[in-house]
N, C-alpha and C positions, 0 to 999 in steps of 0.2 A: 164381326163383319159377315154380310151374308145369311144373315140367320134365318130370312125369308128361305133361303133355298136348300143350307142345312136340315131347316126342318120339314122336307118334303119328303113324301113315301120312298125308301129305299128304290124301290125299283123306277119310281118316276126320275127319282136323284141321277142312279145310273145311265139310265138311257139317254137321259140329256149331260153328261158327265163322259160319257163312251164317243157321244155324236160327235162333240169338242175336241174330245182329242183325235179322235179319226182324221177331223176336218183339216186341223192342224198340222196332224205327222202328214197327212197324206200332199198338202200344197204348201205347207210353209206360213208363216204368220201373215204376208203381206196379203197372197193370196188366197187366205183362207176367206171362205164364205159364212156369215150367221146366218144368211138365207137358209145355205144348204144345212146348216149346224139345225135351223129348226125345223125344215123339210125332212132329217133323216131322224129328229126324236120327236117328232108330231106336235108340235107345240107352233104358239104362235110368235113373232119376233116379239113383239111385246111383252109377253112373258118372259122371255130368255130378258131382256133388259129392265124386267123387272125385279130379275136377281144381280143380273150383272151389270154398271153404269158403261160399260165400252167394251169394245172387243178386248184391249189390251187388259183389263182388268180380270177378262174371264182367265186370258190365256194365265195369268200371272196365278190367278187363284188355282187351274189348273196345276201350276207348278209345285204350287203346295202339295195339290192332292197327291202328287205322284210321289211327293219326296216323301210324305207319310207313308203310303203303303210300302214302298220302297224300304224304309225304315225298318217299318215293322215286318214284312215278311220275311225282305233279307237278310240288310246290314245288322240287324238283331240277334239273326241266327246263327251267323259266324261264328262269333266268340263260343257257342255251346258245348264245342267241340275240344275245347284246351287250347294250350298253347303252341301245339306244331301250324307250322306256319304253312307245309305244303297241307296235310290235312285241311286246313284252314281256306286254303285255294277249293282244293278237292270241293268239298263242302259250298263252297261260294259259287263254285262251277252247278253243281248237281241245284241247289236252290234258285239259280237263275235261271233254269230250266222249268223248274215246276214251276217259276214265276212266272216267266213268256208263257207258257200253255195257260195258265190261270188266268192272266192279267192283257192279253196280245195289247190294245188298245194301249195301255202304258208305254210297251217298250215301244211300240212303232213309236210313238211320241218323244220317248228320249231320245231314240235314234235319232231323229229331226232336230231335237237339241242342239246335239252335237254340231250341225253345221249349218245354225239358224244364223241367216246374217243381217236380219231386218234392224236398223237404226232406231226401229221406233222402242224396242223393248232391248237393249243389248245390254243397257247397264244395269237391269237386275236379271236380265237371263244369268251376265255373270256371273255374278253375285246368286244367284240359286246353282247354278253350276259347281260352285267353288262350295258353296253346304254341304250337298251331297256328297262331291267326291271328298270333303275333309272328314265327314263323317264317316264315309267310305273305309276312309286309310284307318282313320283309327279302331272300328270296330275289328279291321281284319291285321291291324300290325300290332294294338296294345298289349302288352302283357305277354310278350312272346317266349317261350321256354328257349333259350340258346343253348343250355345242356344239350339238347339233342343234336348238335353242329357237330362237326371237326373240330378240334382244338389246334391240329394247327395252320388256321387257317383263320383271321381274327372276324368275329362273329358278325360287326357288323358290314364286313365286305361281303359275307357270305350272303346276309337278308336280300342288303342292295342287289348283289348278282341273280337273285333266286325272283326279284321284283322286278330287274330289267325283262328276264327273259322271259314271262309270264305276261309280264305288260305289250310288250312286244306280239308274243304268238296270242294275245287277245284282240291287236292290232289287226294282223294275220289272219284270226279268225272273221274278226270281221268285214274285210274286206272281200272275203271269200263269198258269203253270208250274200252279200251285198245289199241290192233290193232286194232280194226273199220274205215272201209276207212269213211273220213268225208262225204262223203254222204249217208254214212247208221244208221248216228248217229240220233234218235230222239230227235232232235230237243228241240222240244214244252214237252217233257216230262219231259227234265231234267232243263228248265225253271218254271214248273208247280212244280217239285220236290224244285227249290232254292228260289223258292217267300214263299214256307211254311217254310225255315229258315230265308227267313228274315222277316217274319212277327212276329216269335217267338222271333227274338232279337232285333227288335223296342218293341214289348212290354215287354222284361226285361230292355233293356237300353235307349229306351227314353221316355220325359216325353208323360203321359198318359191325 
């Protein structure tokens, strides 16, 4: 599918791939404009739906493209690390920085994800949703080394607890965040702020 547009010069692909999701994160699906989608990548509507048969079709093919890059820049890179699980954060934290700076355009778009309520695409938003983040969990929970826990403290209460509270102050985080365009986000600060929680839950939950 798409192969008219797949096979378009890199840089043509992006600018009209960048304009999209902009359009997207920045009003929401219902809201969103093709007008402005081909006003901000120089192209005519006709072209844009010469790749794409409908709005909903782009935003969808959209989803793909993010869950690939996503893929491959992040959830990939996790696992390279071993099997410590806060390492494993650590690292996940630090790659989704160099992501957002690399990629803005993406994350604003997933941000919007998150709390897309439009009827007209809800049932494979879902369902793209539920990819990413199973893909998510498994690249950053598989294959976990539990030697490195407390022994007496039974290992898989120790994950869960170490997943609650990380899932939570990522909750935390981003509500803080809020609207902030990803390039005015401090970065190095809020990395400096999650190395001091997880230095406090390696030393309640593993061995010493």
């Amino acid at each position: 599918m798409h192969e008219n547009f797949i096979g378009l010069k890199e840089e043509k692909r992006d600018i009209i791939i960048n304009a999209a999701l902009m359009e997207f994160a920045t009003k929401g699906y219902d809201l969103a404009s093709t007008n402005e989608m081909v006003k901000a990548a120089g192209i005519s509507k006709g072209a844009l739906f010469h790749y794409f048969a409908s709005k909903k079709e782009l935003f969808l093919f959209l989803c793909d493209y993010v869950f690939g890059v996503v893929s491959r820049e992040f959830y990939e890179q996790i696992g390279h690390c071993g099997g410590d699980l806060l390492t494993r954060y650590r690292r996940a934290a630090m790659l989704k920085g160099a992501v957002y700076q690399r990629y803005p355009p993406i994350f604003e778009f997933i941000k919007r994800l998150t709390v897309e309520k439009s009827p007209e695409i809800a049932a494979e938003l879902k369902g793209q949703l539920e990819k990413m983040m199973g893909y998510g969990y498994e690249c950053l929970l598989g294959n976990l080394d539990i030697s490195l826990f407390r022994q007496d403290v039974p290992a898989d209460k120790i994950r869960d607890l170490i997943i609650w509270a990380l899932e939570n102050y990522g909750n935390r985080s981003l509500e803080l965040i809020g609207d902030q365009k990803v390039e005015d986000i401090d970065v190095e600060a809020l990395n400096a702020d999650f190395d001091k929680y997880l230095d406090v839950l390696r030393k309640c939950f593993y061995k010493q």
